[in-house]
C-alpha positions in Angstrom: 0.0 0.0 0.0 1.1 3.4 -1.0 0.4 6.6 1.4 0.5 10.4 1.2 1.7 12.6 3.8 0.2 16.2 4.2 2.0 19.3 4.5 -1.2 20.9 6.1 -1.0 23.3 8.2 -3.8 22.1 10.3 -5.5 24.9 12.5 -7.1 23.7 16.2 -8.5 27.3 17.2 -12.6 25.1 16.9 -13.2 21.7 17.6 -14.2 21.1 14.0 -11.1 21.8 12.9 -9.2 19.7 15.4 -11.7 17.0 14.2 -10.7 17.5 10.7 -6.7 17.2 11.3 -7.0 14.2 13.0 -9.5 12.3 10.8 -6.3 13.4 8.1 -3.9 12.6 10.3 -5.8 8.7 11.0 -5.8 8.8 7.5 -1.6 9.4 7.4 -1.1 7.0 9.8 -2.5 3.9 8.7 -1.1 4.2 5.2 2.2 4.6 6.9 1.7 1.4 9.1 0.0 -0.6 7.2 1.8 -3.8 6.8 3.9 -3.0 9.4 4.1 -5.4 12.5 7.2 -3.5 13.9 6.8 -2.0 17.3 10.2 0.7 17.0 9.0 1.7 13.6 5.2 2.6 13.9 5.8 4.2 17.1 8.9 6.0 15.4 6.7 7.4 12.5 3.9 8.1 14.5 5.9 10.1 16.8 6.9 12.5 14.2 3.9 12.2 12.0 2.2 13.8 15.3 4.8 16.4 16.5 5.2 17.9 12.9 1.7 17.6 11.9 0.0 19.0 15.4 0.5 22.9 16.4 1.5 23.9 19.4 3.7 20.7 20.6 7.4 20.3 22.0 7.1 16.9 22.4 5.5 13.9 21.2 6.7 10.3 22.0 6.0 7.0 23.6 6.6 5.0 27.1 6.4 1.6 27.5 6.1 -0.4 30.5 8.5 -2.5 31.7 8.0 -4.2 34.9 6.8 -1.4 37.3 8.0 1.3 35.5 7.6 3.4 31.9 10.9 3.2 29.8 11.1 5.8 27.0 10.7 4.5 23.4 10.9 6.4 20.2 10.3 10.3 20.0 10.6 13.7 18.8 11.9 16.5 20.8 13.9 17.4 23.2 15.8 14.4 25.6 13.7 13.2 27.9 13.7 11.4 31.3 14.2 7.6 30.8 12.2 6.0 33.6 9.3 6.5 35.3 7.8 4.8 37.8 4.4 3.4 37.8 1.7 6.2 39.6 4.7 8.9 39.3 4.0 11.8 36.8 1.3 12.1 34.3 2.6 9.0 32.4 2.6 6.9 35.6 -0.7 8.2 36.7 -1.7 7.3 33.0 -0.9 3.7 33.4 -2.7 3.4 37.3 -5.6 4.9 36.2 -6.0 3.1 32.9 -7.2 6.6 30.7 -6.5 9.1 29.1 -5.0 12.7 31.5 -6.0 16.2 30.2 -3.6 18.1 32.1 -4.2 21.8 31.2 -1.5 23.5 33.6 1.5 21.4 34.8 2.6 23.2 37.7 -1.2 21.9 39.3 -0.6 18.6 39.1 0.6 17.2 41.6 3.5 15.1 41.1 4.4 16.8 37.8 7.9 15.7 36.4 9.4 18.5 34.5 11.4 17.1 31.8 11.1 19.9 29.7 10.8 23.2 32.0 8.9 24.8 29.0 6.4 22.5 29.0 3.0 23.5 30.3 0.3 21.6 29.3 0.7 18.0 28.7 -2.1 14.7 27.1 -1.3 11.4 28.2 -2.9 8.4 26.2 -2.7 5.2 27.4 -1.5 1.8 25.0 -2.9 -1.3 24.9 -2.0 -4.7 23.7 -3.6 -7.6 21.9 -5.3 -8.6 25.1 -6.3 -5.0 26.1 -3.6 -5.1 29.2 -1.7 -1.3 29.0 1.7 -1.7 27.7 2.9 2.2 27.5 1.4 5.6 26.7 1.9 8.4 24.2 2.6 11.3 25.8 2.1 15.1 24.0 3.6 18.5 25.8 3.0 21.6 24.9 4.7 25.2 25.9 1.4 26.9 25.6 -1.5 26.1 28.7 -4.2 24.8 28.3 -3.1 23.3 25.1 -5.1 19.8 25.1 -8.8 19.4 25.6 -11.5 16.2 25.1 -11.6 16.8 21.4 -7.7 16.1 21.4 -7.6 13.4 24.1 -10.4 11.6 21.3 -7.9 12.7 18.5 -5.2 11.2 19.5 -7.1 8.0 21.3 -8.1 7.2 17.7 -5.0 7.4 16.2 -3.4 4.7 19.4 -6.1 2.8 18.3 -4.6 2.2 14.9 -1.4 1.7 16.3 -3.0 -1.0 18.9 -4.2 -3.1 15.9 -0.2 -3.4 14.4 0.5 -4.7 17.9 0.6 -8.6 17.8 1.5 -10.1 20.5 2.7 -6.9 22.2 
């Protein structure tokens, strides 16, 4: 199968329009993982399929759990902390809670780990496997507050959703 990439510059000032990038953007992603079983390399191009596609964003990437902790996979943006511990952070609280976090401010929530001081709003998404057990999270920052709401926490659910079904035996 054969897939286009847009060079969109996709607006997100109405929820329409968020709607609209990420119906594109599902679009993107399963041309560019269809046929693909490989963990690194869907979660690679998803990564920067999202962070250059999506407004507003200094940092997109995944986490995946390992024992009781998250252990940072592939990514775009700045270096980032390796490990976090289950229930620690926005990605830890992620996996305990078993949904998707909306954090509009970071310096609120409690337990915020900064890895990036300009971030300050953050989405956490969490990733399942075959057998719907969480095995990681994608995890979205943002310099600006108050960057994510529900219509982006649904966006980007959908497009884990079409990673989830390249995940065999994850």
């Amino acid at each position: 199968m054969t897939f286009t990439l847009s060079d969109t510059a996709y607006s997100t000032d109405t929820p329409a329009a968020k709607r609209a990038m990420f119906d594109d953007l599902r679009s993107q992603l399963t041309g560019l993982v269809h046929g693909e079983s490989d963990l690194i390399a869907n979660t690679a191009n998803f990564s920067s399929l999202v962070f250059n596609s999506m407004p507003g964003l200094n940092w997109a990437g995944f986490y995946f759990l390992k024992g009781d902790e998250l252990v940072l996979g592939p990514f775009q943006g700045k270096p980032a902390c390796i490990r976090i511990k289950k229930g620690r952070g926005v990605c830890g609280t992620t996996v305990v809670e078993g949904r998707s976090i909306v954090v509009p401010d970071v310096h609120a929530f409690p337990g915020h780990i900064a890895c990036d001081v300009n971030s300050r709003s953050e989405l956490v998404v969490p990733v399942r496997g075959a057998g719907g057990e969480i095995v990681g999270v994608f995890d979205l920052d943002s310099p600006l507050p108050n960057r994510f709401d529900q219509t982006d926490a649904d966006g980007i659910e959908a497009l884990v959703r079409v990673l989830e079904a390249t995940l065999v035996g994850a």
